[in-house]
N, C-alpha and C positions, 0 to 999 in steps of 0.2 A: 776583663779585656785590658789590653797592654798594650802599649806604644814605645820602639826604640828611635828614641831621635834618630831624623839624618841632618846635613848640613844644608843650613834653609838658604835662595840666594844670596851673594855677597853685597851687604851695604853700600850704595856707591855702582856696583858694576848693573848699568843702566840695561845691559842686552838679556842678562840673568832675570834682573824685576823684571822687566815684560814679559818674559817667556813662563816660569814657571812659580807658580804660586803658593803649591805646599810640596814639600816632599813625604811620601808615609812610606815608613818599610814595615810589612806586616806582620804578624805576629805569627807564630809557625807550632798548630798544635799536633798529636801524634793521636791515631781517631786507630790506632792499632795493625792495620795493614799498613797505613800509606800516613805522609802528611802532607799537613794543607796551611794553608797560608793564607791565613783573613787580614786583607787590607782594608775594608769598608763593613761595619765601621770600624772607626778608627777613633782614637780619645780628641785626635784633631781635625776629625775631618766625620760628619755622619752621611751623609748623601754629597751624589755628582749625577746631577739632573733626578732624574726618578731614581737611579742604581744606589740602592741602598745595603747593599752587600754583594761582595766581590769575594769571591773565594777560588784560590789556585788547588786544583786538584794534582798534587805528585809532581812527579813526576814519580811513581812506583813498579818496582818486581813486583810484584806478588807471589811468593812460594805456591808448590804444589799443596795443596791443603789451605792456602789462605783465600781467603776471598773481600769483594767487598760487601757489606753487609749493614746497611742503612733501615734497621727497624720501619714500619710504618710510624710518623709523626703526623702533627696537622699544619695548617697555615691559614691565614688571615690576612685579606688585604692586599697582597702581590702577584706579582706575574713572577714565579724562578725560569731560567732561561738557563739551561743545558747544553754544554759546547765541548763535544772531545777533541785531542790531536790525537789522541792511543787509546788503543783498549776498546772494550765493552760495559755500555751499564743496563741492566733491565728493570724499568721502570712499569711501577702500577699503580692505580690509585683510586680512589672510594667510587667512579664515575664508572670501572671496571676496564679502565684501559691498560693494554699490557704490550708495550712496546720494549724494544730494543733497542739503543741509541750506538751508533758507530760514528769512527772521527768524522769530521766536518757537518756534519747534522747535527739539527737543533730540536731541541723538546720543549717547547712552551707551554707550561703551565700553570693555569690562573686561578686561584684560590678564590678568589671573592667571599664571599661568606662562610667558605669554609671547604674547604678539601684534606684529605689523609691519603700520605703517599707513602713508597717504598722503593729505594736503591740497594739493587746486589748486583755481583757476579751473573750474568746467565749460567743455567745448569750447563751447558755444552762447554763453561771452561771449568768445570768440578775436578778438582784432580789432577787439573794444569799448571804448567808455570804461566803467566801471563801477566802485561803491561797496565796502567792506567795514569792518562793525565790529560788533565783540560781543566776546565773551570766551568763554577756555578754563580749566577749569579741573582738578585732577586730584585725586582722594580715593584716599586712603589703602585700603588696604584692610586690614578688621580681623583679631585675632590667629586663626588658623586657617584663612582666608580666601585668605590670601594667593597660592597656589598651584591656583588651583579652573582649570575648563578657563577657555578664556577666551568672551567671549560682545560680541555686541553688541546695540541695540536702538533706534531709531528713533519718537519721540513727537510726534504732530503738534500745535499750538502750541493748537486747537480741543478735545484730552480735558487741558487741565488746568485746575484751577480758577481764575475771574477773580474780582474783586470791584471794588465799588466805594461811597465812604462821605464824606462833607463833603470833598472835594476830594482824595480819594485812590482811583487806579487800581491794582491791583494784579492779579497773575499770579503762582501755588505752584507753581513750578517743580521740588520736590523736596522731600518732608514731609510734614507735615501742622500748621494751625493754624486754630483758631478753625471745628472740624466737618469743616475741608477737607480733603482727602489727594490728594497728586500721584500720578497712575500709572508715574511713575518709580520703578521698583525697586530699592534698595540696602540693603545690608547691615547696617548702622547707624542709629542716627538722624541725622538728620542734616535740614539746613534751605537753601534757597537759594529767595530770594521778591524779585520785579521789583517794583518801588515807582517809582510816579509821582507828585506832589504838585504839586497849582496851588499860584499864589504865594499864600504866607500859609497854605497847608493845614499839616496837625500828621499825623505817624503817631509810633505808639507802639509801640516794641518789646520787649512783654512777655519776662518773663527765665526763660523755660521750656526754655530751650539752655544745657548748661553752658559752652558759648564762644560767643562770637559777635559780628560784624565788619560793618561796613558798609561800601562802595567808591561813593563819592558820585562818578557819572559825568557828571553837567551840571547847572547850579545851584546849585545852596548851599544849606547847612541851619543852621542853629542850633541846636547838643546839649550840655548841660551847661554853658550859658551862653556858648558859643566857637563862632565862623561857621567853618564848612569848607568851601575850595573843590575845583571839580573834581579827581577822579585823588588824589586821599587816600581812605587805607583806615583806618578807626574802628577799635578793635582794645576791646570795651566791655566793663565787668566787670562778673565774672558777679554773678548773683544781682539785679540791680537794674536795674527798668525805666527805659527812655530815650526819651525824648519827641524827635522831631525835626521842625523846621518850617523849611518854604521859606519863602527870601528874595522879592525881587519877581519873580523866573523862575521858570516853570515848572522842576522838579526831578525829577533820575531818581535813582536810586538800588537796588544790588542788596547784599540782608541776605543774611548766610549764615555754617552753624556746625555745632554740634551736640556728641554726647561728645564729650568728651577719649579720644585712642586710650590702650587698656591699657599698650600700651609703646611705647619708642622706637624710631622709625620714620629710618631714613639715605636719602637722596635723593642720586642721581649722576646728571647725564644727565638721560635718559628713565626712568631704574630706581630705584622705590622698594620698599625693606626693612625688615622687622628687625632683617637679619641681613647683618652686611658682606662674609662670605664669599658670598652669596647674590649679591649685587653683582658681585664678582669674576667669579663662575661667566657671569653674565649678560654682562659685557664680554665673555670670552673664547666665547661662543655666537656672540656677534653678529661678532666678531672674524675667526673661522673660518668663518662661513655657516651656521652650525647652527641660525638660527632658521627658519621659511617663509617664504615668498616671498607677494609679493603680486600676485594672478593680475591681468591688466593693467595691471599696473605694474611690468615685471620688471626691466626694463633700465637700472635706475637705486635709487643709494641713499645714506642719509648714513652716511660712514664712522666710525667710534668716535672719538671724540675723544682726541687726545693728553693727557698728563700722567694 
C-alpha cells in the first residue's frame, strides 16, 4: 500500500486548520479491465467512522470481449456496500443470492462470520462494449457485532431519499439528515450522502458525525479556502462545519462517516477484526476450503495470498 503526498492545510491560514484535516490522494491500481483507486486505507489515515475501505471503481470502457470478473473471495467482519453511477455488476454469494446491481442502488453485504462472494459482468453484456463506475466500500462492523450470521440486502435507487435546494441534488444513501433516513440498515451510525453541485452552488456540511470525509469525484470544490481536484478524499475535523462550492463544472461529490469504532480494528485481505488471531483463523478457513461455496459460481476462486 502507497501514499502520494498532497498539500496538507497552510500553517497560519486559521479557515484551512478548521476545515480540513487530512488530505489523501489514492493510490490507483490496474485489476486489468478497469482501474480503481483505493483511498482508505491509507498509510495516513486507516478508518473514517466505521468505513474502513473506500474504493473508486473507473470510471471504465470495457471492450467487446472484456469483462468484469471478480473471482469468488471471502470476508470477515464487515458490511461492503455497493454504489454504481454506470454500468452493471452481478453479484452472488455463499447465502445463494444472485442479484444484479444498476446505477443508484445499493447492495449491502454483511460478512459476519464469514461469507464468499463474486463480481462479474452479467451474461447479457457478453460480447458488448459496455461502461462501469461507482465505488465499493467496506464498514467495519461494531464491537459485538462482529460474528453475527452473515446477511444480505438489496435497495433500489427509488426508496431512498432525494433532495434538492439552490443548485444542489442530493441522494441519503445511508443515515439519516436533515428529517431524512435511509432504509439501508446498519449497525452504527454512520453517513454516506451523493452530492451534486452546478457551478458556483455551496453545500454545507453540518458537523453532526464525529468523523467524516469527502471523496470529490468530478469537478472541484473549494473548502477552507483551498480548490480540490478530482479523486482526493477530504479527511474534515471534527466538530466544525465546512462549506464547499463548485468551481465552473458541474461537481459530484460523495460525504461519508459517522462514530469513531470503540476499538481497534486490523484489516488483511478481505478480513477485517479486532482480533489478530481472528485473522489468522480466517486465512487458514479459507486456506483449507472451510468457508462455503458460492452456488453458481463453483469452479473458480481467488487463492489466499502469500506473505
Amino acid at each position: 500500500m502507497s501514499f502520494f503526498p498532497g498539500n496538507d492545510p497552510t500553517l497560519g491560514n486559521s479557515a484551512e486548520v478548521d476545515a480540513i484535516e487530512q488530505l489523501i490522494i489514492p493510490r490507483t491500481s490496474d485489476i486489468g479491465s478497469m482501474e480503481v483507486r483505493r483511498a482508505l486505507p491509507s498509510a495516513r489515515r486507516r478508518l473514517v467512522g466505521p468505513f474502513i475501505f473506500f474504493d473508486r471503481m473507473g470510471p471504465a470502457l470495457l471492450r467487446a470481449g472484456q469483462a468484469m470478473e471478480v473471482r469468488p473471495h471471502p470476508h470477515i467482519g464487515l458490511s461492503t456496500v455497493t454504489y454504481l453511477f454506470d454500468g452493471q455488476i452481478k453479484h452472488r454469494d455463499s447465502l445463494g443470492v444472485e442479484m444484479v446491481i444498476e446505477p443508484g442502488d445499493v447492495n449491502l453485504m454483511t460478512a459476519g462470520r464469514g461469507i464468499v462472494h463474486s463480481e462479474r459482468s452479467p451474461e447479457n453484456l457478453a460480447g458488448k462494449e459496455h461502461s462501469i463506475s461507482g465505488l465499493q466500500t467496506w464498514l467495519a462492523l461494531p464491537d459485538g457485532m462482529e460474528e453475527i450470521d452473515p446477511k444480505f440486502s438489496h435497495i433500489d435507487r427509488g426508496e431512498m431519499p432525494q433532495f434538492e435546494a439552490s443548485g444542489v441534488n442530493g441522494r441519503l444513501i445511508i443515515g439519516n439528515m436533515e428529517g431524512m433516513r435511509s432504509p439501508v440498515n446498519l449497525p452504527t451510525e454512520t453517513l454516506y450522502l451523493d452530492i451534486r453541485l452546478q457551478p458556483g452552488a455551496t453545500f454545507q456540511m453540518k458537523p453532526e458525525w464525529e468523523e467524516r470525509a469527502v471523496y470529490v469525484l468530478e469537478g472541484g470544490v473549494t473548502a477552507g479556502g483551498t480548490w480540490y481536484e478530482p479523486d482526493q478524499l477530504l479527511v474534515l475535523k471534527a466538530g466544525v462545519p465546512v462549506e464547499f462550492t463548485a468551481g465552473r463544472e458541474a461537481t459530484h461529490l460523495m460525504f461519508f462517516g459517522g462514530d469513531a469504532m470503540d476499538s481497534q480494528r486490523y484489516i488483511w485481505w478481505n478480513f477485517v477484526s479486532s482480533s489478530k488471531e481472528r485473522i489468522e483463523q480466517a486465512k487458514e478457513e479459507w486456506r483449507t476450503g472451510k468457508f462455503d461455496i458460492v452456488p453458481g459460481d463453483e469452479e473458480d476462486f481467488i487463492p489466499l495470498p502469500e506473505g
